[in-house]
C-alpha positions as CSV (number, residue, x, y, z in Angstrom):
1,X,-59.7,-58.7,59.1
2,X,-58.7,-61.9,60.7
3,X,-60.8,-60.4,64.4
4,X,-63.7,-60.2,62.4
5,X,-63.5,-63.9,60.6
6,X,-62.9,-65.2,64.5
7,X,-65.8,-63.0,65.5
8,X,-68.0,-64.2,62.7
9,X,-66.7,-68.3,63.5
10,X,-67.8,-68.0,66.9
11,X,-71.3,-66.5,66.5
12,X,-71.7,-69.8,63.9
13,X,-70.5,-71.8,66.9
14,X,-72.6,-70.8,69.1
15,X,-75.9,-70.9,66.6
16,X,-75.1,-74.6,66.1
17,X,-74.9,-75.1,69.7
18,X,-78.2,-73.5,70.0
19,X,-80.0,-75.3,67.1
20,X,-78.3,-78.8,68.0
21,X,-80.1,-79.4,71.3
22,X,-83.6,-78.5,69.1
23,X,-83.2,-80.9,66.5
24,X,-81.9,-83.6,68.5
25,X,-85.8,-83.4,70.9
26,X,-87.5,-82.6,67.5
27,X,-86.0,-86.3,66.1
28,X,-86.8,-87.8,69.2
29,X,-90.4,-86.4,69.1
30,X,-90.6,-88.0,65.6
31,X,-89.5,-91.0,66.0
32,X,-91.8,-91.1,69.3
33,X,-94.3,-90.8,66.9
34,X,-93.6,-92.7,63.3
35,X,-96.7,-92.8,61.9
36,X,-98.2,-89.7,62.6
37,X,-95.3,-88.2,61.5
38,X,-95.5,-90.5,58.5
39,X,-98.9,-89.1,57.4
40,X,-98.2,-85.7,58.2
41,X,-95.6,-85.9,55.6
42,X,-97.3,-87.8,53.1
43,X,-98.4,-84.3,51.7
44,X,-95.0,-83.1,51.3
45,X,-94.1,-86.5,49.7
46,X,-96.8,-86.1,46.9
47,X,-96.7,-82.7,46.3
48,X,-92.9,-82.6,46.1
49,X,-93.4,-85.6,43.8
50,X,-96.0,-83.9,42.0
51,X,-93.7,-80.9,41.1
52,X,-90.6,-82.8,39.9
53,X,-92.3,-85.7,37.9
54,X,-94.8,-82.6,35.8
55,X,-91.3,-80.5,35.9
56,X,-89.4,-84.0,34.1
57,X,-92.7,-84.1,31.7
58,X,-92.6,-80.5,30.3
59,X,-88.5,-80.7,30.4
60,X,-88.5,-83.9,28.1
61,X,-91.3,-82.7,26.0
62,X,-89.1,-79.2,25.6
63,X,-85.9,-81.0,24.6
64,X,-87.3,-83.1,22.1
65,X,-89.6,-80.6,20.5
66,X,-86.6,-78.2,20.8
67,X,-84.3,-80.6,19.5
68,X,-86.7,-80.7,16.2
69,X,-87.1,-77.1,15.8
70,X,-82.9,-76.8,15.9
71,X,-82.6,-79.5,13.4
72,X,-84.8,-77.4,10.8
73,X,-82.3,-74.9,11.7
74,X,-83.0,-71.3,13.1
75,X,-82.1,-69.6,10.2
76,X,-83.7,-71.2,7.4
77,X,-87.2,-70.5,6.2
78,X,-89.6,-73.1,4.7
79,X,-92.5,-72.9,1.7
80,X,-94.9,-75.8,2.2
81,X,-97.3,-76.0,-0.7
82,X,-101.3,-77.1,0.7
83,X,-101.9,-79.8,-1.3
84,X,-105.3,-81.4,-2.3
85,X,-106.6,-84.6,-3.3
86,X,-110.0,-83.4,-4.2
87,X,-110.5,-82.7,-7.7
88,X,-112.8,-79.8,-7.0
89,X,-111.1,-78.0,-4.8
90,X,-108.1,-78.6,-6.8
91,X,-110.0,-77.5,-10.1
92,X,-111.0,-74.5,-7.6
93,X,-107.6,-73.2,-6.6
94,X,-106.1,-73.7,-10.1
95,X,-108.6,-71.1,-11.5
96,X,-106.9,-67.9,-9.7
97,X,-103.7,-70.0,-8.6
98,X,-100.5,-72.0,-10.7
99,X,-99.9,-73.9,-7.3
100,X,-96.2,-73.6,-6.2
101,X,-93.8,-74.0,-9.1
102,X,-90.1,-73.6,-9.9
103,X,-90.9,-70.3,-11.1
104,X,-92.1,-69.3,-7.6
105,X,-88.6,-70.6,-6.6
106,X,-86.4,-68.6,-9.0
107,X,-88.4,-65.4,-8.7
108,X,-87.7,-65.9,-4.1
109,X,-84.5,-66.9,-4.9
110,X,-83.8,-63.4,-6.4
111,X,-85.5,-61.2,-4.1
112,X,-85.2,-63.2,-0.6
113,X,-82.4,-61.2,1.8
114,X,-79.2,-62.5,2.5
115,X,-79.6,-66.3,0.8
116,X,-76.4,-68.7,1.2
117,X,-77.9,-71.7,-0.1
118,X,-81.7,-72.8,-1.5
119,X,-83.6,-76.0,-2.5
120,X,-86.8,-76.8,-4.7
121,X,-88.3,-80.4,-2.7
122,X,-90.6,-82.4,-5.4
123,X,-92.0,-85.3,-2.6
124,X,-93.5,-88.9,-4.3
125,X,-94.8,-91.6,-2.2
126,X,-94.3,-94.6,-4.6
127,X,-96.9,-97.5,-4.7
128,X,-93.7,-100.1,-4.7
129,X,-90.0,-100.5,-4.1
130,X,-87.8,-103.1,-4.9
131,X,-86.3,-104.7,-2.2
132,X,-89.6,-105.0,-0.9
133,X,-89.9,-103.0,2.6
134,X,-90.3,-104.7,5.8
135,X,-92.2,-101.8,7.4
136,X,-93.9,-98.3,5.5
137,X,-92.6,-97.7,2.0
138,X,-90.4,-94.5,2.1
139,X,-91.2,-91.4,0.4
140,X,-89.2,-89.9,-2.2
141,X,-87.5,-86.4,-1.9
142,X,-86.7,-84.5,-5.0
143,X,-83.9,-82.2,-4.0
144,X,-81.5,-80.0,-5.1
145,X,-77.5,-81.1,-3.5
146,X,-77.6,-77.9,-1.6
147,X,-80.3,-79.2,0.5
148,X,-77.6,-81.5,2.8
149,X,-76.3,-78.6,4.0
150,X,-79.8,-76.5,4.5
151,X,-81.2,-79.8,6.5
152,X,-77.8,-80.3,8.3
153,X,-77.6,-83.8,7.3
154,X,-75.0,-85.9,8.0
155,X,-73.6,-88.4,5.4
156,X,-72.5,-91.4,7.2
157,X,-71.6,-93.6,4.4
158,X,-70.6,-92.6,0.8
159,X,-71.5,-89.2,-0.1
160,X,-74.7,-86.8,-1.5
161,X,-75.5,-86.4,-5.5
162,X,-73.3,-83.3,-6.8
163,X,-74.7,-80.8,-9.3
164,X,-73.6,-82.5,-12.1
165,X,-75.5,-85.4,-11.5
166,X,-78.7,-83.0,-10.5
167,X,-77.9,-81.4,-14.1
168,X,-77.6,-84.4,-15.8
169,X,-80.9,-86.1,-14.0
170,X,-79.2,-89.2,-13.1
171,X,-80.6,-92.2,-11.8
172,X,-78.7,-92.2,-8.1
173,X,-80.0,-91.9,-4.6
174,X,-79.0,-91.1,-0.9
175,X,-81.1,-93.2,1.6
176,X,-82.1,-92.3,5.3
177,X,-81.2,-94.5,8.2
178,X,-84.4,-96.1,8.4
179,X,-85.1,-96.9,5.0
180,X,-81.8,-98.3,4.9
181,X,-83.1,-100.6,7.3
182,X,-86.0,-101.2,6.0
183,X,-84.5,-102.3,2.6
184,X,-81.4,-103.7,3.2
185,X,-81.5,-104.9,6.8
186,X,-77.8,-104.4,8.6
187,X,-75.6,-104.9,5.6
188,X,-74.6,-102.2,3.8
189,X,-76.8,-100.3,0.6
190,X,-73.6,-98.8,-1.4
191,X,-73.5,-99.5,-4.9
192,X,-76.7,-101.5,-4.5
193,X,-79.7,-100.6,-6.6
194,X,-83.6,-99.6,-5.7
195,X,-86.4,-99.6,-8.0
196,X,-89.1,-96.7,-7.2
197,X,-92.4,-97.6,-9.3
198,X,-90.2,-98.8,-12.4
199,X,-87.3,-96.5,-11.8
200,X,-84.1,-98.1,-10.8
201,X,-81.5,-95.9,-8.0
202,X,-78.0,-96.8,-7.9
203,X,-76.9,-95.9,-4.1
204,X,-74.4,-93.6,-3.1
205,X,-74.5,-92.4,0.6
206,X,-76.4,-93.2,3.6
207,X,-77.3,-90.2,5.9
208,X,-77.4,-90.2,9.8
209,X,-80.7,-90.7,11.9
210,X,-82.6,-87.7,12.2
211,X,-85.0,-86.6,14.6
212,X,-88.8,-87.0,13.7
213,X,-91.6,-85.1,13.4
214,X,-93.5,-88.0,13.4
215,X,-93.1,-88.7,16.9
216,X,-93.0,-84.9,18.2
217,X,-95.8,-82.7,17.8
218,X,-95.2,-78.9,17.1
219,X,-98.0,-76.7,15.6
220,X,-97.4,-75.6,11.6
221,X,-94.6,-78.9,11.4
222,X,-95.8,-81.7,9.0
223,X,-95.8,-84.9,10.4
224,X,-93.8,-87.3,8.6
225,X,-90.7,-89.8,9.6
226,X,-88.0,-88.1,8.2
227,X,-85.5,-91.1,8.3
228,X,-87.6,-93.3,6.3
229,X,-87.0,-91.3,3.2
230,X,-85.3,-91.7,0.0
231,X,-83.6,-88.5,-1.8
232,X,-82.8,-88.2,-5.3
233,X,-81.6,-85.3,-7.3
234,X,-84.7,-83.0,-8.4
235,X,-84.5,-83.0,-12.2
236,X,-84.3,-86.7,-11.6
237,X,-87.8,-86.8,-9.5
238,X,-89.4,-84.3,-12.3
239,X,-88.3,-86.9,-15.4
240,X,-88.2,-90.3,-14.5
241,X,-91.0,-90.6,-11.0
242,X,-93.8,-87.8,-12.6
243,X,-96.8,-90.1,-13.7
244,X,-100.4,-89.7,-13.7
245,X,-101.2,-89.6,-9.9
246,X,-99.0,-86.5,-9.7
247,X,-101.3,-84.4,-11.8
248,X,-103.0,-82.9,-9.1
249,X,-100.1,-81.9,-7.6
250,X,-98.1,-78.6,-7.5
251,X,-94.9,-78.4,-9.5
252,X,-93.2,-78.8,-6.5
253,X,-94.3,-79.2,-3.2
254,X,-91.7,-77.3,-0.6
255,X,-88.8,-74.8,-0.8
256,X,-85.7,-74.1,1.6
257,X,-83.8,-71.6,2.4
258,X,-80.5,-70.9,4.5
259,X,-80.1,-67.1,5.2
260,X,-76.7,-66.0,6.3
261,X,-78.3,-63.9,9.3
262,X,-80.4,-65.3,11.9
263,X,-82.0,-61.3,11.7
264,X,-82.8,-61.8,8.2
265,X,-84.9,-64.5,8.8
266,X,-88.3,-62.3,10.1
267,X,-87.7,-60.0,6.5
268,X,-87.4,-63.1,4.6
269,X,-90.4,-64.6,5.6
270,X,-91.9,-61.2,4.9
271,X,-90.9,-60.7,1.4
272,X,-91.9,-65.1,0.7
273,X,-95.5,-63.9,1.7
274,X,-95.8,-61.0,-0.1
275,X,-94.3,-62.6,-3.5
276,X,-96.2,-65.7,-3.2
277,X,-99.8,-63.9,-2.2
278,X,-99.2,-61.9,-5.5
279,X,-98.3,-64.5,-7.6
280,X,-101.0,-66.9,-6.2
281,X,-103.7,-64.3,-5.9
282,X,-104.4,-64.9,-2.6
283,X,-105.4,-68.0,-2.5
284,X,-103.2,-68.8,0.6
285,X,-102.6,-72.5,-0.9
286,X,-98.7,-72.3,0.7
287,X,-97.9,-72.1,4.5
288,X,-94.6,-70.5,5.8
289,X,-92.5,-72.2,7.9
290,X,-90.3,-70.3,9.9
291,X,-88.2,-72.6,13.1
292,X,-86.8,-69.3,15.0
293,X,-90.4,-68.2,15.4
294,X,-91.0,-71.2,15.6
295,X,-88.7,-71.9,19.1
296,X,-88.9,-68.4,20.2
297,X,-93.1,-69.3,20.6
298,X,-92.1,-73.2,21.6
299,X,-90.1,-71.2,24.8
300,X,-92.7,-69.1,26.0
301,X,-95.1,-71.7,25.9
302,X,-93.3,-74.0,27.7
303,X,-92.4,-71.3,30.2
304,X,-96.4,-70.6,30.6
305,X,-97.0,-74.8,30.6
306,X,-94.4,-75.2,33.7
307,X,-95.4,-72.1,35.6
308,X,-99.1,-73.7,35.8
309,X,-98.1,-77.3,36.3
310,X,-96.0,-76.0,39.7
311,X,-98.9,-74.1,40.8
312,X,-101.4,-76.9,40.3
313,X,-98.0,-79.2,42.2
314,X,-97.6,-76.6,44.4
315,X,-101.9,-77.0,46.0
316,X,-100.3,-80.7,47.3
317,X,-97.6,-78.8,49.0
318,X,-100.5,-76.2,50.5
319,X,-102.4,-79.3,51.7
320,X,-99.3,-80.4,53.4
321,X,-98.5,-77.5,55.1
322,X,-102.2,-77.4,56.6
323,X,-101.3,-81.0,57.7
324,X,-98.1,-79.6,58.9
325,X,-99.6,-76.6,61.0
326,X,-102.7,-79.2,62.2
327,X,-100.6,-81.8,63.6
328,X,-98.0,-79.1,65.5
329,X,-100.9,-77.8,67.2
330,X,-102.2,-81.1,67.9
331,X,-98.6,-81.7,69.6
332,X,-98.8,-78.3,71.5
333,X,-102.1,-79.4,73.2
334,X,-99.9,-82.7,74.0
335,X,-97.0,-81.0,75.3
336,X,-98.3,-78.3,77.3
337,X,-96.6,-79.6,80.4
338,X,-93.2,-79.9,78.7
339,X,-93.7,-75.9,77.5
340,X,-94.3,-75.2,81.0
341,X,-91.8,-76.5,82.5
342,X,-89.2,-75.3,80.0
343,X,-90.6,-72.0,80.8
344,X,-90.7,-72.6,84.3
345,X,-86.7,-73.6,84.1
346,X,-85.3,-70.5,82.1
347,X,-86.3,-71.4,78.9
348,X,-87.4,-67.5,76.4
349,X,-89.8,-67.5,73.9
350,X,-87.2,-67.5,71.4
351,X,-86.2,-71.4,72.8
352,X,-89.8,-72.0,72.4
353,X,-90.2,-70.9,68.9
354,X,-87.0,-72.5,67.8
355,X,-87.9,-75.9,69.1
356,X,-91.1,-76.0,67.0
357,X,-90.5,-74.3,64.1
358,X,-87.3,-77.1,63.9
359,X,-89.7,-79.9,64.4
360,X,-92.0,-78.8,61.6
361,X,-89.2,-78.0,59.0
362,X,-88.1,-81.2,59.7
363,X,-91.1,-83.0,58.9
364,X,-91.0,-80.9,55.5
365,X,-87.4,-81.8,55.3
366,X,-87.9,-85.5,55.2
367,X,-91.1,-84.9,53.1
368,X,-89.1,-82.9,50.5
369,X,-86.1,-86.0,50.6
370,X,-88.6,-88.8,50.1
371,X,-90.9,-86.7,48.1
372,X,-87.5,-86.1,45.5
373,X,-87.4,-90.0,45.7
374,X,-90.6,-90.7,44.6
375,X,-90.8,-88.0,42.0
376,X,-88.1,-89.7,40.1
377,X,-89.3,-92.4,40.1
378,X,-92.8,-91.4,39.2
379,X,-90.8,-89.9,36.5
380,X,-89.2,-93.5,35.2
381,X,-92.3,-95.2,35.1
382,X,-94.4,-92.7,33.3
383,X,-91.6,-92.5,30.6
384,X,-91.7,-96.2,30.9
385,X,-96.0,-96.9,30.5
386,X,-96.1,-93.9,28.5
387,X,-93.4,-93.9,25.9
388,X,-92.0,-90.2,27.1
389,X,-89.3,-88.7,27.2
390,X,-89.0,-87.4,30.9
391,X,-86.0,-85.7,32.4
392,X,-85.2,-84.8,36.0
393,X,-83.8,-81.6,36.2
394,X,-81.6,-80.0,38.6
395,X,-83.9,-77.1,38.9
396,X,-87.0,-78.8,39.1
397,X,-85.1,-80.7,42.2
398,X,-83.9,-77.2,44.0
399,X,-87.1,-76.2,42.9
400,X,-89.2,-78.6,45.3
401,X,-87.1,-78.8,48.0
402,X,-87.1,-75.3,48.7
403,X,-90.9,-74.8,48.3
404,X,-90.9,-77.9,50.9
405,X,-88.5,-76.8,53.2
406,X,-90.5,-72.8,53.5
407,X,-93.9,-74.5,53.5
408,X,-92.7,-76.4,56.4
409,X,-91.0,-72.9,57.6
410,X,-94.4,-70.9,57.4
411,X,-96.3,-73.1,58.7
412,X,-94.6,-74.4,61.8
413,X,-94.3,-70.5,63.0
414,X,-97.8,-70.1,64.0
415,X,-97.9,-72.8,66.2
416,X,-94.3,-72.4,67.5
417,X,-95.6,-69.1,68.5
418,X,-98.5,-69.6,70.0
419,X,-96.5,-72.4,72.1
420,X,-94.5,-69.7,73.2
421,X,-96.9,-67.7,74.5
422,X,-98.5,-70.1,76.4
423,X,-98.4,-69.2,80.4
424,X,-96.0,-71.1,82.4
425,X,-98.2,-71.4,85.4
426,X,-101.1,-72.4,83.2
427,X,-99.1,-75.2,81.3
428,X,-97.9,-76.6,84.3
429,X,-101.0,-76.6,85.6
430,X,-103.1,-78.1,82.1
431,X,-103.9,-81.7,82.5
């Protein structure tokens, strides 16, 4: 055993020795050289550039849409009723539709697999508040107590409306972190009160900041700032915010539910469309929301989105190696005498290949070192001018470099082999 780790130790030894002399005449021929070899790397720099600011795009745009789909939690399932303003179309849809109501809710609630906890939402967007708001005036969420855990919200001060204050409709609310800002600025809301329209809300919690959907983009996921939101217990939003411009509205507006098994969730969904399409007669005036669907298509896509942004990175890295491959047998034309007279001296084929095939993967080397550079900081400024999020990912790194380093690989061999066929009368000879 400990032969064979000599043997293998000495063979390394002797590679190095081998590969030393090589990269030592292939830095000199560079340096001989700094601008050419400059702009023959310039391709490597963008196109390794290119692949790992695209790669920090589509890795920030994952996390955060990602990040949104796990907050709505993989094993819920969401009802979201399709409102209308339009009288006719609303006068339409009622004929052969009741909209979604609380019956809808009880009847799911009863039939839906594996259920651990469920919520009717009843949304308002108020035409005032008291404190006045500095920025957009929150909207009101009508919700039962269970719906802190179905959300995952996270009370940072005081604590969320219990049943008996959702039985008993009482006048109390729980504010998100932004319109806790909005209202009250940096002191503290507890125990303070809010008028809605001419409803006063006596405060009891605060909940964390949440991700929004305002700002990330996900196909079938309203868009709305879900920190700047006020929730109340539902009976509450039913009795004391109902008025007039809520008569075109659906009884409620959205339903949640949190199913003990992720498994359950695909069923679920099932059995939510074929109640609701009965009870609604088709109408189709509800979507389904489901998030592990939901991620599971969010993956693959983004799978597909950075497979095609490396190939279109990956054509600067193809125009590098061309300039890679041009300029070695641009060099080979230069040094014909040298080849000759390494030839003429002892030097194989084998030395021949080795010396050029170093030179060129060194080239892509440095490209792929200063290409890394300037792709992070591509990266920086785009999330910078842009407002991105952009992350630089370890793969997306490896990723580059080793594309880099074989593009330089491939296409220094032609050239370091047809160096080392040259004829070593010939070269000595070329003038």
């Amino acid at each position: 055993m400990s032969a064979s780790i000599v043997e293998t130790s000495v063979r390394a030894a002797a590679s190095y020795k081998r590969w030393l002399p090589d990269v030592r005449l292939g830095l000199q021929n560079l340096l001989a050289h700094r601008l050419r070899s400059l702009l023959t790397m310039l391709g490597m720099i963008f196109g390794v550039a290119a692949v790992v600011s695209m790669l920090s795009i589509g890795a920030g745009a994952r996390q955060r849409v990602m990040a949104l789909i796990e907050q709505m939690g993989v094993r819920n399932l969401i009802v979201e009723a399709k409102e209308t303003t339009d009288p006719r179309v609303y006068q339409q849809l009622r004929r052969i539709s009741p909209g979604l109501t609380l019956q809808d809710y009880r009847v799911l609630q009863d039939n839906v697999p594996s259920v651990s906890a469920s919520s009717p939402r009843k949304r308002f967007v108020p035409s005032k508040t008291i404190p006045k708001t500095q920025q957009q005036i929150p909207v009101v969420y009508g919700v039962n107590p269970s719906y802190v855990r179905i959300a995952a919200l996270r009370v940072q001060e005081g604590r969320f409306f219990d049943q008996a204050e959702e039985d008993a409709a009482s006048p109390v609310c729980v504010l998100g972190s932004g319109t806790t800002a909005n209202l009250f600025g940096a002191s503290s809301p507890l125990g303070h009160y809010v008028k809605v329209d001419e409803q006063w809300f006596r405060v009891i919690g605060v909940v964390g900041p949440e991700l929004s959907s305002q700002k990330v983009e996900v196909a079938g996921i309203p868009q709305q700032d879900l920190n700047n939101l006020i929730y109340v217990p539902l009976n509450s939003a039913l009795l004391r915010l109902e008025n007039l411009s809520s008569l075109m509205r659906d009884e409620i507006d959205g339903i949640y539910f949190a199913l003990d098994d992720g498994d359950s969730v695909g069923r679920g969904a099932q059995v939510v469309r074929a109640v609701l399409d009965s009870s609604h007669h088709g109408a189709k005036d509800f979507g389904i929301i489901v998030p592990a669907e939901l991620l599971a298509e969010q993956k693959r896509t983004e799978r597909l989105f950075s497979a095609v942004m490396v190939a279109i990175a990956s054509i600067s890295l193809l125009v590098g190696g061309i300039g890679i491959m041009n300029i070695m047998l641009a060099s080979i034309l230069e040094r014909t005498r040298e080849i000759g007279l390494r030839r003429a001296v002892g030097a194989r084929q084998g030395d021949i290949v080795r010396q050029f095939v170093t030179e060129a993967v060194m080239i892509s080397f440095l490209g792929g070192i200063l290409g890394i550079t300037f792709g992070f900081a591509m990266s920086r400024v785009i999330a910078w001018l842009a407002g991105w999020s952009t992350i630089v990912t370890v793969s997306s790194i490896l990723l580059a470099f080793v594309v880099s380093i074989s593009v330089g690989l491939i296409f220094g061999i032609y050239p370091a082999v047809k160096a080392a066929r040259l004829d070593p009368v010939e070269a000595i000879r070329y003038e």
